[in-house]
N, C-alpha and C positions, 0 to 999 in steps of 0.2 A: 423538543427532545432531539440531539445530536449525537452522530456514532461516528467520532473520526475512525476512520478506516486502518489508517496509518501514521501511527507514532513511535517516537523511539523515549519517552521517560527514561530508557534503561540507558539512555547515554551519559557519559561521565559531564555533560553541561547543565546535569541535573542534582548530582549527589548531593549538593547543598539544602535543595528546595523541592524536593520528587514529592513530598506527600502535599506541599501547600500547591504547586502546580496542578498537581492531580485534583485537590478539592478545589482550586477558581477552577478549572475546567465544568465540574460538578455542579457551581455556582453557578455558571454562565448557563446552564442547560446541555451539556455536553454529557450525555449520560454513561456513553456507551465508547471504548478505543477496543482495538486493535496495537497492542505492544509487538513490534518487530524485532523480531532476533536474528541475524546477520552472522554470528561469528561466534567462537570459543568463549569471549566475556559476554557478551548481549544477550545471547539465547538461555544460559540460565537464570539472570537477572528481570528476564520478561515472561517467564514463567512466575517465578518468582510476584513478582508486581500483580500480575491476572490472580492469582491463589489469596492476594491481600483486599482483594475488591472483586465483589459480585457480580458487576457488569463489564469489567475489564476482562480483557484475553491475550492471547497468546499467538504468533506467527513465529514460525522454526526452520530457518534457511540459511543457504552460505550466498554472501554477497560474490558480485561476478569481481569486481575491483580485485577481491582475495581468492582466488578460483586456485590461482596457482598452490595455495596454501591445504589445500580442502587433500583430506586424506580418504579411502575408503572406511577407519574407521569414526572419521565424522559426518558421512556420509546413516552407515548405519546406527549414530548416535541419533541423528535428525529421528531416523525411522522411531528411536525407539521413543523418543521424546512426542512424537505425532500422537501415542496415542493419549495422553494426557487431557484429562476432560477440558481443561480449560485451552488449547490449544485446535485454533480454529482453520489452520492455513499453512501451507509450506513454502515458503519464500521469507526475503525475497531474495530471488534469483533472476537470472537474465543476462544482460550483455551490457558493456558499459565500453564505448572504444572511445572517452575520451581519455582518460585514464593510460599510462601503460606498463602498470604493475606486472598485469595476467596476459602472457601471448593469448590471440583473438581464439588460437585453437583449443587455448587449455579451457578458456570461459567457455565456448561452446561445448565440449566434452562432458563440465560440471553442470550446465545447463540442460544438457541431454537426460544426465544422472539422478536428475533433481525432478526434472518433469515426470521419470518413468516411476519413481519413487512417488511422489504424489498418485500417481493413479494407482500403485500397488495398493495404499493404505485409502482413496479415495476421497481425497483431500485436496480444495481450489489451490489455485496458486495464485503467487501476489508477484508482479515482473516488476524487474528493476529494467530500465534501457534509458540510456544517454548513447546517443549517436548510433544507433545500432536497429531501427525500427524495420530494414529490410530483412534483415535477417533474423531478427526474432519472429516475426510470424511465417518467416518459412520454417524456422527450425519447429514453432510453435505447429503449426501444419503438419509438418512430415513427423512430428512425434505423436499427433494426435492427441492433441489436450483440448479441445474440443470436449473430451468425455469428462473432465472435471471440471473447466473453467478457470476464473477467476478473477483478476484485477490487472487492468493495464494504470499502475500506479503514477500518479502526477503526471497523467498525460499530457505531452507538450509538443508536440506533432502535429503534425497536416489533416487537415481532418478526412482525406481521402485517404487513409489507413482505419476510419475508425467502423467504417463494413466490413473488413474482412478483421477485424476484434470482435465485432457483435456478431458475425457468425462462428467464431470458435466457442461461443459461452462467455464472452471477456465481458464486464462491466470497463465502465470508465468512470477513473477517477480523478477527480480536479482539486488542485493545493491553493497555496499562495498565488502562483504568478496569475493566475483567473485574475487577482486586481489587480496586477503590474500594470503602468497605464502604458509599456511601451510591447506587452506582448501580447498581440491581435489571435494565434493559435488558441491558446486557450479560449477564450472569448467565444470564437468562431464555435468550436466545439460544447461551449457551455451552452451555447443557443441551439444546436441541432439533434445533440444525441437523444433518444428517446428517453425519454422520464422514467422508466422501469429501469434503466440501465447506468442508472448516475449513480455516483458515490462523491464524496467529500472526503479529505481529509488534510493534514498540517503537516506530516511528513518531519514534526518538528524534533529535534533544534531547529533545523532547517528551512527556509524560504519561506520565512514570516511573511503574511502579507501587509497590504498598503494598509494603516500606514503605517506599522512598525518594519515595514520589509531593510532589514539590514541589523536587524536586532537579533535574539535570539526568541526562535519560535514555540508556543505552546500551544496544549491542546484544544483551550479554553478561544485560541484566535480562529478556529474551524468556522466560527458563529458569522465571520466575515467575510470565509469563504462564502458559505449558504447566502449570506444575504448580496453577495456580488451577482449569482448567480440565479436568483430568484428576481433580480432586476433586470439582468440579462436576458431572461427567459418570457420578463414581460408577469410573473406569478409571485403569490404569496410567499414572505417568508416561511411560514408553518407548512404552505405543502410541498417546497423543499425539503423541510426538515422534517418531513412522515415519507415523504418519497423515498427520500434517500437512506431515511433509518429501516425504513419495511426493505427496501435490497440488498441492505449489509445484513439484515436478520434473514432473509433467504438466501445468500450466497453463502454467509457464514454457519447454517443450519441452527442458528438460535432462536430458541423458541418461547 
């Protein structure tokens, strides 16, 4: 039994095939997603999808790429959508400075916005960061998200950043590139992080892993995440895939 963390279904690389994606995932043993909402089309459509299946759910965020876009009243749309039963998470948000849609100050600003809003309604948050991993956990720091938590999403970083994520309440979690045979980060970090604190997930469309990496990704390939890192780690497939489903049902409050 697997709980991708992090999927996008609700992206338009799916309107053809969303329900048969959804059932191989089901098939595979992938019991459990996490649907990410991002923006003005995604967040209602991932609500949406969590309300059509019993184990699916729902994340309600403005991505940093579109930061400059984010208005205060999508800001209190998020709020009012957080409280929604099937809606587990606010993000994702974060920094993204490869990108340069969003001046670095407008993402930080929304980033600020988004974190104080999560602890208003008390709800983890799920980070987006490409290029940006010093300054997210200062910002994460100085705003005190420590008292929620959350997800350092498809973590692809140094692993001498990932103490100061496990001491704010961050879980870590690992995508596709954990098989990539040319990125040694991830790897490094699938072998160290403590076991209570892992997650999985596809991030999909996005960074299929090996060996479909350059295809388009589903949720159903999560199963190669777990098994990359279950070799990695020297352990069981299966007590990857209880370890990590028992930490998305405690970070998520699923019971």
């Amino acid at each position: 039994m697997l709980f991708d963390t992090h999927v996008h279904v609700n992206a338009r690389q799916f309107i053809e095939d969303r329900d048969e994606v959804i059932q191989r995932a089901f098939d595979t043993g992938v019991k459990y997603m996490v649907v990410v909402g991002f923006d003005r089309e995604t967040i209602p459509l991932a609500i949406e999808i969590a309300e059509q299946y019993d184990t699916i759910y729902a994340a309600v965020g403005w991505h940093p790429v579109d930061a400059i876009d984010m208005k205060d009243e999508d800001l209190a749309w998020i709020e009012e959508l957080s409280s929604h039963p099937k809606v587990v998470a606010i993000g994702e948000m974060g920094l993204d400075y490869h990108w340069d849609k969003s001046p670095k100050e407008i993402q930080k600003e929304v980033f600020r916005k988004q974190i104080r809003l999560a602890k208003k309604v008390n709800m983890p948050i799920i980070i987006h960061n490409r290029e940006a991993t010093e300054d997210i956990i200062e910002i994460l720091q100085e705003e005190d998200a420590k008292e929620v938590g959350g997800i350092m999403h498809c973590y692809n970083d140094s692993i001498s950043y990932v103490q100061a994520c496990l001491e704010m309440n961050f879980y870590i979690s690992l995508g596709g590139p954990v098989t990539f045979k040319n990125a040694p980060l991830p790897k490094e970090v699938a072998a160290s992080v403590p076991l209570n604190r892992l997650l999985v997930e596809t991030d999909a469309p996005f960074l299929a892993p090996h060996p479909n990496r350059g295809k388009r990704n589903e949720p159903a390939y999560v199963k190669l995440v777990a098994e990359k890192i279950a070799e990695l780690r020297g352990l069981s497939f299966d007590e990857i895939s209880k370890n990590t489903t028992d930490n998305a049902f405690t970070l998520f409050g699923i019971k």
